[in-house]
C-alpha positions as CSV (number, residue, x, y, z in Angstrom):
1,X,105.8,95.8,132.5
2,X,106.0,98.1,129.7
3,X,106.1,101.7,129.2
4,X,103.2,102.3,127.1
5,X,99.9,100.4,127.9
6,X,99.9,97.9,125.3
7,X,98.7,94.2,124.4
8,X,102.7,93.0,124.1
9,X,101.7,90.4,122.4
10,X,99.9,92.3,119.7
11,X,102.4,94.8,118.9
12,X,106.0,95.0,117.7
13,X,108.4,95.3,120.7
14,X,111.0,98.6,120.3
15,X,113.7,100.0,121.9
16,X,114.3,103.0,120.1
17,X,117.8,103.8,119.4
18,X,117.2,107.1,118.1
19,X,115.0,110.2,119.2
20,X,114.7,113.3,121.2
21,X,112.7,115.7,123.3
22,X,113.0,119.2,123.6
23,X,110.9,122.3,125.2
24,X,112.1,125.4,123.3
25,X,109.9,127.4,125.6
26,X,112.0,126.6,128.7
27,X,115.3,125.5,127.3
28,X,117.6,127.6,124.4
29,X,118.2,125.6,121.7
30,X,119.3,127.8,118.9
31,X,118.2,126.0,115.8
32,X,114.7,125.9,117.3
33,X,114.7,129.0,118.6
34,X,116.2,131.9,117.0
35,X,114.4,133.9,114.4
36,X,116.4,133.0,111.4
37,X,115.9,129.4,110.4
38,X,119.2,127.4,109.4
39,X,120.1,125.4,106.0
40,X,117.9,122.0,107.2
41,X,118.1,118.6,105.5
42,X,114.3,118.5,105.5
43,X,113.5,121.9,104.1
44,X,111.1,123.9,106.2
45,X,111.0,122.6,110.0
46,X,109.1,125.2,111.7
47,X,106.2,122.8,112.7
48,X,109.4,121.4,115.2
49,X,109.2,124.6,116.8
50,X,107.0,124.0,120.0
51,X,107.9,121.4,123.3
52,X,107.7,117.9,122.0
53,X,108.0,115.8,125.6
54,X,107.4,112.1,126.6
55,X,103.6,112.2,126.1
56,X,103.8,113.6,122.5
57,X,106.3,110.6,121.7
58,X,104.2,108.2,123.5
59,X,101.1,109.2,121.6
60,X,103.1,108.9,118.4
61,X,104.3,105.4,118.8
62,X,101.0,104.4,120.3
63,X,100.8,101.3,118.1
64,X,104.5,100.2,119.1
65,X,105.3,98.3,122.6
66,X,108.6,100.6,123.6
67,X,110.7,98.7,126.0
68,X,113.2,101.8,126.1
69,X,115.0,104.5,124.4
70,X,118.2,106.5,123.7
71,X,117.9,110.4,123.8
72,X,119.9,111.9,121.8
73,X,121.5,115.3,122.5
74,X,119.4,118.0,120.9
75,X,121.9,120.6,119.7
76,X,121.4,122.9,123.0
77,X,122.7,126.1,123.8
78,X,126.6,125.3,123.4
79,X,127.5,127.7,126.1
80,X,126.0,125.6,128.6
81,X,126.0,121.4,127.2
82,X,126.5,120.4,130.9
83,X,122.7,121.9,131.2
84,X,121.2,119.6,128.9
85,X,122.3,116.5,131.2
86,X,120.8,117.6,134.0
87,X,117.1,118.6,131.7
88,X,117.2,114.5,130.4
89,X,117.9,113.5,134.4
90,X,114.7,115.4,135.4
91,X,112.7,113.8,132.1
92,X,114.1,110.4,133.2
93,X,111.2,110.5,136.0
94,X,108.6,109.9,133.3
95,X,110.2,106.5,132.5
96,X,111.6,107.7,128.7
97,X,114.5,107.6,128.0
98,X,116.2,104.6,128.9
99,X,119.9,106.0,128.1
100,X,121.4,109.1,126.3
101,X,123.9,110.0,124.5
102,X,125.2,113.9,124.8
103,X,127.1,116.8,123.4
104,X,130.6,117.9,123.8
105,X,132.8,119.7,121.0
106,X,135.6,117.5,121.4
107,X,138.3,120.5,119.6
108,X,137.3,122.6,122.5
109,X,139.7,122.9,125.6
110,X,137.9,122.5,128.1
111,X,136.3,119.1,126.9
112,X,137.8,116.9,129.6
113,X,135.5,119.3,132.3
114,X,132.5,118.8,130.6
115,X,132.8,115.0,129.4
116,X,133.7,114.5,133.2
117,X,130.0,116.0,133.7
118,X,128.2,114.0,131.6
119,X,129.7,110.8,133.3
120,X,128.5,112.3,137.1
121,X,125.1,111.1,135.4
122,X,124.7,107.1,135.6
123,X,122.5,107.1,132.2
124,X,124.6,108.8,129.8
125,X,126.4,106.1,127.4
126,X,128.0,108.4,124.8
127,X,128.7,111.6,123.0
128,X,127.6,113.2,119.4
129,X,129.3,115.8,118.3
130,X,128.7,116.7,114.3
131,X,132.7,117.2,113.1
132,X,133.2,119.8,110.0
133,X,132.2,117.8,107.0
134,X,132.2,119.6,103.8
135,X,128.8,120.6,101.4
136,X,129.3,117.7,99.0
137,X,131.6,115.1,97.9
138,X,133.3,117.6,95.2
139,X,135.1,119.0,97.8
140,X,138.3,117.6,98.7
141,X,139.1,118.8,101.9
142,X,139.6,117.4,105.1
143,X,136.6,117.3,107.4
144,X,137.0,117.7,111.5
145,X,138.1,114.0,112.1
146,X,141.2,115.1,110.8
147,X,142.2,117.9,113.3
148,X,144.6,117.2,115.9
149,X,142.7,118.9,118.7
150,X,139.7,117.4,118.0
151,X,141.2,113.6,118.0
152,X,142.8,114.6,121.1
153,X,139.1,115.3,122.9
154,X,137.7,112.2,120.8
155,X,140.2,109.9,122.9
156,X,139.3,111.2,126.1
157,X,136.5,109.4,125.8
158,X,137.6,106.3,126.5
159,X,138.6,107.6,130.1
160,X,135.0,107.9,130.9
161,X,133.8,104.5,129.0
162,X,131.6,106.6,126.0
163,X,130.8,105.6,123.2
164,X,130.8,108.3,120.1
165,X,127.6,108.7,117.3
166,X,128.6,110.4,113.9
167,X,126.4,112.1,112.6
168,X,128.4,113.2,109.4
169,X,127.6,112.5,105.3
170,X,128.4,109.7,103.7
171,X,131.5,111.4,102.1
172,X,133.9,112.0,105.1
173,X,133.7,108.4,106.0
174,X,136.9,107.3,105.1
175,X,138.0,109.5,107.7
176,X,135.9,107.8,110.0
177,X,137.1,104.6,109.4
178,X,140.9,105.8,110.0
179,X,139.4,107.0,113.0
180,X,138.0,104.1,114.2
181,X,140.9,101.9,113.5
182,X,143.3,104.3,115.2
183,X,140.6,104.3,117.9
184,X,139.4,100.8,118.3
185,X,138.3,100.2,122.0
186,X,135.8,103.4,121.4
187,X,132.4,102.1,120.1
188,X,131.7,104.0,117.2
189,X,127.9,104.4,116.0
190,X,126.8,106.1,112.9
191,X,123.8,107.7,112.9
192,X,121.4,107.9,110.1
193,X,122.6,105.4,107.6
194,X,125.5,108.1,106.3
195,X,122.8,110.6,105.1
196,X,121.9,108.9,101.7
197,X,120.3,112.2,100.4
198,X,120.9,111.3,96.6
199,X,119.1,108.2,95.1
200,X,120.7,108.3,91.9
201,X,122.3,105.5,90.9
202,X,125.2,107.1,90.9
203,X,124.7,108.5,94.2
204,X,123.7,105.3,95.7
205,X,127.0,103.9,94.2
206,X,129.2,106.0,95.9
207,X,127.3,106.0,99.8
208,X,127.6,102.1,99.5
209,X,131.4,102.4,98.4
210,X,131.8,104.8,101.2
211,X,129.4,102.5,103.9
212,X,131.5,99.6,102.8
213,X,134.4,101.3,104.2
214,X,133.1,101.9,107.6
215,X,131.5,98.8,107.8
216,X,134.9,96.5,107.4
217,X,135.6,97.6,111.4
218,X,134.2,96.4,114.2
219,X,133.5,98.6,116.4
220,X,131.4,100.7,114.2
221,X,127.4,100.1,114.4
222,X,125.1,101.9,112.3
223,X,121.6,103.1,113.2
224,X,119.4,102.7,110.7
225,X,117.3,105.9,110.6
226,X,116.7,109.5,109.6
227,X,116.7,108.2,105.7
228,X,113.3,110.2,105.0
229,X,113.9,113.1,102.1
230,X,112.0,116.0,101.6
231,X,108.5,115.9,99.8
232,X,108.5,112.3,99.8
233,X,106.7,110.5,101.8
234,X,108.4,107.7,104.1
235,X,107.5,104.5,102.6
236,X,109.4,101.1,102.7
237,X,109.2,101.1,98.5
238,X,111.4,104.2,99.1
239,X,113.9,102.6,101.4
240,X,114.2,99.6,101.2
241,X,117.3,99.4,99.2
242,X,119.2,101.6,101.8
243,X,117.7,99.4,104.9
244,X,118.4,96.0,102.8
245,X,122.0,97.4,102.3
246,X,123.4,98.5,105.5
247,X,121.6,94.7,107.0
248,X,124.0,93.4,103.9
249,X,127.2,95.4,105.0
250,X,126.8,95.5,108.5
251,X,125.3,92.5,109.8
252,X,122.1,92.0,111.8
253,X,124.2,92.7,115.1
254,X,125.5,95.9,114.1
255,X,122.2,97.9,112.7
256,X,119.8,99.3,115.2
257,X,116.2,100.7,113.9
258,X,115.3,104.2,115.2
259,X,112.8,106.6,114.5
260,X,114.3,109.7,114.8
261,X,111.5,111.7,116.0
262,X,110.1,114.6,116.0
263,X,112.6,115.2,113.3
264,X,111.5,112.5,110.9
265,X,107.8,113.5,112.0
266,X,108.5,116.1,109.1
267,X,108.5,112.7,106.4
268,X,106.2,110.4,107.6
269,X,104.3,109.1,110.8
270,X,106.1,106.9,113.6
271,X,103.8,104.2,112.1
272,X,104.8,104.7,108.4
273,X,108.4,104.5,109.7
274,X,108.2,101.3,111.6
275,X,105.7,99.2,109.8
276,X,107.9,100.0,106.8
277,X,110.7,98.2,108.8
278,X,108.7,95.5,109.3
279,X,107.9,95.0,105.6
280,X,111.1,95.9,104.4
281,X,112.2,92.7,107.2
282,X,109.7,90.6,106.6
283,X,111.5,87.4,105.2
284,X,114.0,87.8,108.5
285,X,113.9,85.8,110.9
286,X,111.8,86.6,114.1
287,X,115.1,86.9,116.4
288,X,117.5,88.8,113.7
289,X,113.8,91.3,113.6
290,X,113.9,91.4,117.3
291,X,117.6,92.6,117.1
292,X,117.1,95.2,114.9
293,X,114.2,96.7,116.8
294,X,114.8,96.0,120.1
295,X,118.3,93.4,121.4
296,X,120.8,95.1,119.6
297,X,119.9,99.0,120.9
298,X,119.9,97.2,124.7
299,X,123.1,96.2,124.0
300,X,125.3,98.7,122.3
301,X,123.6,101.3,124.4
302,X,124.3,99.3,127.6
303,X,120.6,99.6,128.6
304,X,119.2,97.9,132.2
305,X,116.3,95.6,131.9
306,X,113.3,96.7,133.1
């Protein structure tokens, strides 16, 4: 049985590796929030501002068969992380999401408490945290990988069997590739294809030199998502060279398709998004497509079957 009434046989099976839900009308979230709006990738993201819950997302991938998803933490009120755990428990009773992955900032001292929290909670497989990353490849300097503190709270997740997403631009990874090399039994998973913002040639140059990197270690995966830009529509013309790539670097068992919604609601329709997967993977085979949207999320993200 699935968790959206479907015709299985009709419609593309998913397990979506990437979304969220949020209720900024119960819950503080400050970037959703707060009066002042922050610097956003997407430009203006007030429509985000209201509760977006398991019926909104069901609605929006009405057309899709999803088997299962991966919450992903939602940048919560940071005095109180532990908080959002316990919010994704009580959502767990609608049957979304499958898994998810939480915060911790790993520099802080206290880390070990609050990782220790997350693991009380059966269906939490990992940790984001967004390390200091510098405004643009110019700069030359260090991002948070780097910091001693902060690689001290990155190995304690290995005592609690987490797995980490980076979210972080293309630029600092080199330092995530020393990091997953020093680091090798912690599952590693970038999110959002590196953040290929610029489609220059150049600029697509230099995120596949940098992708190429990461992609020589094994225990990095890469979710291929969030690649929408502002005041372009989401269209598999668009994207296909950064899908086509990552496939190309990564291999077929190491990229997982995600929508990122509501976030990438802001450049283009659930649909838009994963019927331009499926043209952008249409000469694949049937099983390497069924990896990429479905098998390979179950298993990086440790999720049950249903």
């Amino acid at each position: 049985m699935t968790l959206l009434d479907s015709t299985p046989s009709l419609k593309r099976r998913i397990v979506d590796a990437h979304h969220h839900f949020w209720d900024p009308q119960r819950n503080y979230h400050p970037w959703l929030c707060d009066p002042e709006p922050i610097a956003f990738r997407y430009g203006d993201y007030s429509s985000l501002r209201r509760p977006y819950l398991s019926h909104d997302y069901k609605d929006d991938a009405r057309n899709f068969t999803i088997e299962g998803s991966v919450y992903i933490e939602t940048e919560w009120d940071p005095n109180d992380l532990a908080a959002e755990t316990r919010y994704v428990a009580e959502l767990r009773s609608c049957g979304l999401p499958s898994v998810a992955v939480m915060a911790a900032r790993l520099h802080e001292p206290d880390v070990e408490r609050l990782l220790a929290s997350h693991a009380a909670h059966d269906f939490v497989r990992g940790i984001r945290h967004k390390p200091r990353a510098n405004s643009s490849p110019r700069e030359a300097s260090p991002g948070g990988m780097t910091d001693t503190q902060w690689r001290r709270g990155y190995a304690v997740l290995r005592d609690n069997g987490f797995s980490f997403d980076l979210q972080t631009p293309w630029w600092h990874m080199g330092e995530a590739a020393d990091l997953a090399s020093a680091f090798a039994d912690i599952p590693m998973i970038v999110n959002h294809a590196g953040l290929p913002a610029d489609r220059s040639e150049e600029g697509l140059a230099a995120w596949k030199q940098a992708m190429t990197r990461v992609a020589a270690h094994e225990n990095i995966a890469i979710k291929v998502s969030g690649i929408g830009r502002p005041g372009h529509p989401w269209t598999a013309q668009a994207n296909r060279r950064i899908v086509l790539t990552l496939i190309d670097l990564f291999g077929v068992p190491r990229c997982m398709f995600a929508s990122n919604f509501p976030v990438d609601s802001l450049c283009g329709t659930f649909d838009d998004i994963f019927s331009g997967f499926e043209a952008i993977t249409a000469d694949f085979t049937e099983a390497e497509r069924d990896a990429l949207f479905r098998s390979n999320a179950l298993r990086i993200y440790r999720i049950p079957p249903t």
